[in-house]
LUMMARMAR-29592 format. One line per 4 residues: number of its first residue (from 1); their letters; for each residue x, y, z of C-alpha. Coordinates in steps of 0.1 Angstrom, whole numbers. Example, Ala and Ser with C-alpha at 12.3 -4.5 7.8 and 13.67 -1.06 7.14 Angstrom:
% LUMMARMAR-29592
1> as> 123:-45:78; 137:-11:71;
% end
This chain:
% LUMMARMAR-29592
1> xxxx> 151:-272:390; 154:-263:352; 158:-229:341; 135:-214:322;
5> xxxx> 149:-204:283; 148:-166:283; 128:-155:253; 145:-123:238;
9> xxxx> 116:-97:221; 109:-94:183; 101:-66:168; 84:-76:133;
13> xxxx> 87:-58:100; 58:-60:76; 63:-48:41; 29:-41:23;
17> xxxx> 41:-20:-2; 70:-1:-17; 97:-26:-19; 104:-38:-54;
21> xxxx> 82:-10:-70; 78:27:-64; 44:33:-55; 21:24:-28;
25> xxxx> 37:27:1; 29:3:34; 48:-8:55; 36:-18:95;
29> xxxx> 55:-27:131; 45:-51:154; 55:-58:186; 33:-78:214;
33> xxxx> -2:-65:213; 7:-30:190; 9:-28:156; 17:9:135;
37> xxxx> 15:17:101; 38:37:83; 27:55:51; -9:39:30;
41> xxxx> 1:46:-6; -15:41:-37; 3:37:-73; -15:46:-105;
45> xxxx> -25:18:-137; -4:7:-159; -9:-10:-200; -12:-41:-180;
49> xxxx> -42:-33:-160; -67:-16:-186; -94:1:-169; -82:2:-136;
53> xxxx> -85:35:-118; -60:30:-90; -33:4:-70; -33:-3:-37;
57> xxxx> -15:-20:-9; -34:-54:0; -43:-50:39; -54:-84:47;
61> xxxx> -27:-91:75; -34:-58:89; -73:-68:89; -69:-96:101;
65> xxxx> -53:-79:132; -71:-47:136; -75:-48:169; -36:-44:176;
69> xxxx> -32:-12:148; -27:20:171; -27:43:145; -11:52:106;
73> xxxx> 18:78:106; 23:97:73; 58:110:60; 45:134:36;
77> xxxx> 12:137:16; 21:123:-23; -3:97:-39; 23:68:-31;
81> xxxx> 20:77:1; -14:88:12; -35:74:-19; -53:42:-3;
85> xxxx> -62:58:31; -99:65:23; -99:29:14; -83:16:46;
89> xxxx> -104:34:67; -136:24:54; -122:-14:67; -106:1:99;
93> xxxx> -106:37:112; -77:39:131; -59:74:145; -41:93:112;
97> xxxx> -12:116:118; 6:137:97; 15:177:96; -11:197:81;
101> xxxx> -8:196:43; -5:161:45; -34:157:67; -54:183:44;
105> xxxx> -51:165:17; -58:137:31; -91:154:45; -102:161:12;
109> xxxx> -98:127:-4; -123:111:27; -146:138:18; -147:129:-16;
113> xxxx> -155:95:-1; -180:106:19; -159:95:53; -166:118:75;
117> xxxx> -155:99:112; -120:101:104; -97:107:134; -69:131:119;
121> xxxx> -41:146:143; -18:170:132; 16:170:141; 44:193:137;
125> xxxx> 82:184:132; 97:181:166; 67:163:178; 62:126:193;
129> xxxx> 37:109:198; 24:76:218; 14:48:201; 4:17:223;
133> xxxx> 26:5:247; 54:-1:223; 57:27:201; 67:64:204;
137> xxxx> 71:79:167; 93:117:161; 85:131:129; 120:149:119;
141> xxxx> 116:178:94; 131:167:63; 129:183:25; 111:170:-3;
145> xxxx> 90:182:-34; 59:183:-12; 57:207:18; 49:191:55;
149> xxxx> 76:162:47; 89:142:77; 110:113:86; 98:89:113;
153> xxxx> 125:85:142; 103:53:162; 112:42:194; 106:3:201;
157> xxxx> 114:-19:232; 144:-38:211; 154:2:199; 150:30:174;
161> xxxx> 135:22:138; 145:51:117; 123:57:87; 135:83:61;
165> xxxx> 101:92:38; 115:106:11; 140:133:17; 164:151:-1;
169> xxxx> 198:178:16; 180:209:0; 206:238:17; 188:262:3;
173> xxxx> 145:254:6; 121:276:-2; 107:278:29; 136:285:49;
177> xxxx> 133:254:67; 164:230:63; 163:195:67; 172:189:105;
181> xxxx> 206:172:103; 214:179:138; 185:163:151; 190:135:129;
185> xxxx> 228:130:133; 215:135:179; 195:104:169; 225:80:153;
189> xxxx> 249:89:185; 218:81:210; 217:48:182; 199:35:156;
193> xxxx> 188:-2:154; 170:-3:122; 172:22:90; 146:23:65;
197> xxxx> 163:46:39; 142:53:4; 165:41:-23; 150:61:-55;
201> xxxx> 181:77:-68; 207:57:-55; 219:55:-93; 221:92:-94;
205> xxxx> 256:101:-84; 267:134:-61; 235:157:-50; 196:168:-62;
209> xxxx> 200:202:-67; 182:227:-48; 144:238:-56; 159:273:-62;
213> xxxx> 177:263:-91; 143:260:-111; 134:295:-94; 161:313:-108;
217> xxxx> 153:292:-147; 117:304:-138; 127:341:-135; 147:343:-171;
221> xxxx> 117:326:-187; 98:354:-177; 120:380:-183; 123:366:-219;
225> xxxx> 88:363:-224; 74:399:-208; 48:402:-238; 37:365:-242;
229> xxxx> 14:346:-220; 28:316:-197; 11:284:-191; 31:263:-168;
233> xxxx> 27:226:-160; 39:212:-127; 28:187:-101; 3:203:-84;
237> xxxx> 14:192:-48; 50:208:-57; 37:240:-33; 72:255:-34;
241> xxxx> 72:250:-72; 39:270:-71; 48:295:-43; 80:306:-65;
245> xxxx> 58:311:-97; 31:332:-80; 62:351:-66; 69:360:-95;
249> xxxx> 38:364:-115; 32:390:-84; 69:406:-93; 62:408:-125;
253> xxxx> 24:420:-126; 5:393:-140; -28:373:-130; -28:336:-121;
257> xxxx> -51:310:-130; -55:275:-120; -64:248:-142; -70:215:-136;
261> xxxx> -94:199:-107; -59:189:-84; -40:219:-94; -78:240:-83;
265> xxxx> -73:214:-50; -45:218:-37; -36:252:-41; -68:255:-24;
269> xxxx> -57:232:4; -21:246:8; -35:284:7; -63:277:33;
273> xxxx> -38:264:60; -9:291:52; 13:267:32; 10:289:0;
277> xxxx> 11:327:3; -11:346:-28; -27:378:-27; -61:366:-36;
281> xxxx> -65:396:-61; -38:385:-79; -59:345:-89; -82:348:-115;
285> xxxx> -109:320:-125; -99:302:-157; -132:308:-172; -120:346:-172;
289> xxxx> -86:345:-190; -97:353:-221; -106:386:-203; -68:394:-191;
293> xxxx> -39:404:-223; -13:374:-229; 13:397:-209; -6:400:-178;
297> xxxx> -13:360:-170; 1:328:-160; -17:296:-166; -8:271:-135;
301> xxxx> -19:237:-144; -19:196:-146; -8:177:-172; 30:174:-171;
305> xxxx> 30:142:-178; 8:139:-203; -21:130:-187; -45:119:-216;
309> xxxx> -72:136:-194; -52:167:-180; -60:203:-187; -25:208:-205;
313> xxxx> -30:178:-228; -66:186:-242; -53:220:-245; -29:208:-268;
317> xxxx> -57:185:-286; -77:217:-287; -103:203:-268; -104:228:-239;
321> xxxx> -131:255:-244; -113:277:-213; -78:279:-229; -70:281:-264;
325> xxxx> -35:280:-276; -17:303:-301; 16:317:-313; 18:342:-290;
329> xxxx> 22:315:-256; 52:299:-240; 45:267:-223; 69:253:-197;
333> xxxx> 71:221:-185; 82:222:-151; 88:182:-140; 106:158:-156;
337> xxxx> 86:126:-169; 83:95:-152; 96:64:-169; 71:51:-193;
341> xxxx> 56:84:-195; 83:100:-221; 55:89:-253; 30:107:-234;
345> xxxx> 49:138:-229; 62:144:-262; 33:138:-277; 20:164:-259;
349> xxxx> 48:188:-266; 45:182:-304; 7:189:-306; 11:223:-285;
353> xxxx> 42:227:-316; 12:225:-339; -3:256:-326; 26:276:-330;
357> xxxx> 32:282:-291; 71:278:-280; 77:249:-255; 103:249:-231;
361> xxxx> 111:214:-213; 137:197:-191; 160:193:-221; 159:231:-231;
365> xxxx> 163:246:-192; 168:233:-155; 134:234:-148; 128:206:-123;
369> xxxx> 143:192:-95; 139:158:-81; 128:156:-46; 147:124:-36;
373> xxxx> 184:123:-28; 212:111:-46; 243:92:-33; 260:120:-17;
377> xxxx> 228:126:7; 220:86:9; 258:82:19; 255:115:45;
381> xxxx> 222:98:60; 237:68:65; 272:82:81; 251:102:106;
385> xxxx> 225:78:115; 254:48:121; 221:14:119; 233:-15:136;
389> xxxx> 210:-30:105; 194:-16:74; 165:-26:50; 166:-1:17;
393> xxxx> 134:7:10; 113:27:-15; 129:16:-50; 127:-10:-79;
397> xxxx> 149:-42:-71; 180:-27:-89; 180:3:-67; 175:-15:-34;
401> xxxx> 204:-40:-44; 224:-6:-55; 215:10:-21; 222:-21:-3;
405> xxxx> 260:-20:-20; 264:16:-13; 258:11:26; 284:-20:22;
409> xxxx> 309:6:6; 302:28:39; 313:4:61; 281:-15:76;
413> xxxx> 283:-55:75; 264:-74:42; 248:-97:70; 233:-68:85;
417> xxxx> 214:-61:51; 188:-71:40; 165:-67:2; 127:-74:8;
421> xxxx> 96:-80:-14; 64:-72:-7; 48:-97:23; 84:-101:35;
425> xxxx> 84:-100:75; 114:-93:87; 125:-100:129; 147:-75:142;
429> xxxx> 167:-74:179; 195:-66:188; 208:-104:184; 183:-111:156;
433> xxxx> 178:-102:118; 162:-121:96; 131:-127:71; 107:-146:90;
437> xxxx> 71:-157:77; 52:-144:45; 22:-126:52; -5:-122:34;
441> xxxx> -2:-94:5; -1:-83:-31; -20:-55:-46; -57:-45:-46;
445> xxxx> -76:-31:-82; -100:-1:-76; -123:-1:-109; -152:25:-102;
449> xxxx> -166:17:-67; -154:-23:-68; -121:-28:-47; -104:-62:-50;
453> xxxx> -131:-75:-72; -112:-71:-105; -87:-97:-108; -61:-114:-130;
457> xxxx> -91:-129:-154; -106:-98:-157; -75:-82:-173; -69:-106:-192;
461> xxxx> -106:-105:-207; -98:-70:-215; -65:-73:-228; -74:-95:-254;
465> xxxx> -105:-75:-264; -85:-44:-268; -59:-62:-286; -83:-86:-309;
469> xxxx> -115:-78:-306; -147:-93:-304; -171:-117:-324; -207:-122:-312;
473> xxxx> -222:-159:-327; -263:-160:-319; -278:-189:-330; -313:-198:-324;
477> xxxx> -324:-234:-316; -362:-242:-323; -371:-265:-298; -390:-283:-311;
481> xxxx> -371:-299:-341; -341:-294:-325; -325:-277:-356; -309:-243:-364;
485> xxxx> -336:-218:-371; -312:-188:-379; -274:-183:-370; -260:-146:-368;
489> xxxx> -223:-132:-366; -218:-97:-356; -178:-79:-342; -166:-53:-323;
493> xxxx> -127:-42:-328; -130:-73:-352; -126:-70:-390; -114:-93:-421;
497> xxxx> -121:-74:-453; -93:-95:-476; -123:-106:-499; -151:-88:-486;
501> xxxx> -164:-88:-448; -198:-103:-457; -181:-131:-474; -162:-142:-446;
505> xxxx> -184:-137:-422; -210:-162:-438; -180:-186:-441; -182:-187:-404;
509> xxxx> -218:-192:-403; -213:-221:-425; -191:-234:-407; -208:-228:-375;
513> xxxx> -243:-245:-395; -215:-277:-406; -207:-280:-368; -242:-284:-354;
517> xxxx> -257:-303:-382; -240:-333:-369; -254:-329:-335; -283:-336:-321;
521> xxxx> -293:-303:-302; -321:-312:-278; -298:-335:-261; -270:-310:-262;
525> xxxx> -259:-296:-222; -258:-260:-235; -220:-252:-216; -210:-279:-235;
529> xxxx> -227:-266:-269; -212:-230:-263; -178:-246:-257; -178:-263:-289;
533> xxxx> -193:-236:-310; -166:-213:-298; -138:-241:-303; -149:-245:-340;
537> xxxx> -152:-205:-346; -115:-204:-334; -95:-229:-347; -113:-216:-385;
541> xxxx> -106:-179:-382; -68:-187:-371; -68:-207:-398; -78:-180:-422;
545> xxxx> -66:-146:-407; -41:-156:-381; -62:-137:-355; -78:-147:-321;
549> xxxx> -109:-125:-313; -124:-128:-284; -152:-158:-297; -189:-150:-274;
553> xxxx> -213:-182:-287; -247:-173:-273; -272:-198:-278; -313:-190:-279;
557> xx> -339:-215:-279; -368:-200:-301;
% end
């Protein structure tokens, strides 16, 4: 009788999101008949998607298998981590869990998409939950620029996945609550299968320095500035960042103000469920600072990166009736910009010069912190947790490959490593690690209320109008002579002025008239007709400006 051949179990690996980029976040388990999500991020636009409101994960594999998904667990409530939830739910409401800033925030985007059947279950750290028959997730208290921030110790038939979020060693938080090493170093002796460790700074050497650095920076700008009114600029979901300057607006008598619909939001979120601690005497409205002397207020609010649409940056363009800047204010920005963002910023900076206010940034004073760890921590994580393998996660390619070298240098094995793209499914046992099949993914445009249904053509269509403009060629047809009744050229973005506008532009309607005086129009398929109009138009404004508008032939039968 022959033996059957013993089938050892897989757990698979899904990455949706947040390998090979920073941003949107996704990445799912699956074992048997379970599947869990971990994290549903979003990422913002970039020059190379014009008029795109928001990036997200592309959740076809998961939709394809809803039936298996037992629920989404959240690390910590950031954009690129929480942003394209409203969205996923709307194609599959599944259990949501998260502690409670994460899940208020999280509330509050559903509501703004009118979802209002969303199963949300808060969790503390020190908590596990059930997930299926495969899957028991710990969230592990961890620190980060966002309050509520957990890693995700999961526990899977072949063993325990652990997940890191984003974390940071912060010895001394705000909150008095220290990132749990001893749980975390309990968890590598019981062993850890799999790490997932975010990657973000892995080119910063030694440590991220402690949120009350910027406190004590905070406290000598106010000290130096007792007549002058403040107007600071931090993320808004930095609630430590916050808590520290309402601590000391309080210490130091002055009114606060929020500006800025997330700054209004989330300060609104974190005070409702205890998170951040104000006397509620102490917040003014913005509409009513022009009521309170310079000495007694600080200005919270957005814009610190330089937002075109932030309440910071159209204060600087003096296009914000509420706040109106002058030599007597000192504006701090409290964050340090995001790469690509640097133009934005100091252009900001400059215009708020203009006014005469002072301007104190990064460069001038510690006054940010990054939330993610450095080599020191990523090198601690790793010598506590001990993975038998490791997949560095949450990073461009360069700092994956520079994590992936920085766990060889600690002693784990260069075949038990391995760098992922998004769609990559990776198998994992204890006798198995490798990158198994693609899975459907990529990235979904949301444009207005359309999601998905912007795609590569679309940009492209709007890259060149932005970058060349438009020309409009109406010709009308009489139909019944078949010849060219009138023929008119109008632009948009589109100018030529070397020897007059109007002169060129009836060049091309000559040379349009040229074109279809050789043709015989009533025979003419009219795809065909706009096609060659649009050819002629072309190649003949190259070949006189060196420019490629955007060519729209629309012909009219009169």
């Amino acid at each position: 009788m022959q033996q059957k051949k013993f089938v050892e179990p897989i757990l698979k690996v899904i990455f949706l999101g947040g390998v090979g980029e920073i941003g949107k976040n996704m990445t799912a388990l699956e074992f048997g008949e379970d599947i869990i999500i971990i994290d549903c991020g979003s990422t913002f636009p970039t020059s190379d998607t014009p008029g795109v409101d928001l990036i997200i994960p592309d959740p076809a594999y998961l939709l394809l298998n809803k039936d298996k998904i037992r629920g989404i667990v959240i690390t910590h409530g950031h954009e690129d981590h929480i942003g394209s939830i409203p969205y996923f739910l709307k194609e599959c409401n599944v259990p949501v869990f998260g502690t409670r800033l994460t899940l208020a925030l999280i509330e509050n985007k559903l509501r703004e998409m009118h979802i209002d059947n969303a199963q949300l279950n808060v969790v503390q750290a020190g908590n596990t939950v059930s997930l299926g028959r495969a899957f028991k997730v710990e969230f592990v208290k961890v620190s980060h620029s966002i309050a509520g921030s957990c890693a995700l110790s999961i526990s899977t038939p072949v063993g325990t996945v652990f997940h890191t979020g984003d974390f940071k060693v912060d010895y001394t938080p705000i909150d008095g609550n220290m990132i749990d090493l001893q749980r975390i170093a309990e968890i590598g002796r019981q062993g850890v299968l799999l790490l997932l460790c975010e990657s973000t700074n892995v080119e910063r050497p030694g440590s991220s320095m402690s949120e009350a650095t910027v406190g004590r920076s905070m406290r000598n700008i106010f000290n130096e500035n007792k007549d002058r009114r403040l107007i600071i600029a931090t993320f808004a979901s930095n609630i430590h960042r916050l808590q520290q300057i309402i601590d000391l607006a309080a210490e130091f008598g002055r009114k606060v103000a929020f500006s800025g619909r997330s700054m209004i939001n989330v300060a609104e979120c974190a005070a409702r469920i205890g998170e951040l601690k104000m006397d509620r005497s102490q917040i003014i409205d913005i509409e009513k600072v022009k009521n309170v002397d310079d000495k007694d207020l600080v200005i919270l609010t957005t814009g610190s990166q330089g937002e075109p649409m932030s309440a910071l940056t159209r204060m600087a363009a003096d296009e914000f009736s509420k706040v109106k800047l002058g030599y007597n204010d000192t504006v701090i920005l409290s964050a340090h910009p995001i790469p690509g963002n640097e133009r934005m910023v100091y252009s900001v900076i400059n215009n708020i010069y203009r006014h005469g206010a002072r301007v104190i940034y990064e460069s001038l004073a510690e006054l940010h912190v990054s939330g993610h760890a450095c080599r020191d921590e990523l090198s601690l994580m790793h010598a506590l947790l001990k993975p038998q393998y490791f997949i560095p996660v949450h990073g461009e390619h360069r700092h994956l490959q520079k994590h992936a070298e920085l766990a060889v240098a600690m002693g784990e094995m260069p075949s038990h490593i391995i760098i992922t793209d998004i769609g990559d499914c990776v198998y994992v046992s204890h006798k198995t690690f490798k990158i198994g099949e693609q899975v459907a993914s990529g990235s979904l445009l949301v444009d207005g209320l359309g999601v998905g249904d912007t795609d590569s053509s679309v940009l492209r269509d709007r890259k060149h109008l932005a970058e060349d403009g438009l020309l409009i060629a109406v010709i009308c047809i009489d139909e019944l002579s078949g010849t060219t009744s009138a023929i008119d050229i109008t632009s948009r973005g589109f100018a030529y002025d070397k020897d007059g506008g109007d002169d060129f532009f009836d060049a091309c309607r000559d040379a349009v008239a040229r074109l279809l005086s050789g043709l015989d129009l009533r025979e003419c398929d009219r795809n065909t007709l706009n096609n060659t109009i649009r050819k002629e138009l072309k190649n003949y404004i190259f070949k006189k400006t060196r420019r490629s508008p955007m060519i729209l032939p629309m012909v009219i039968d009169c």
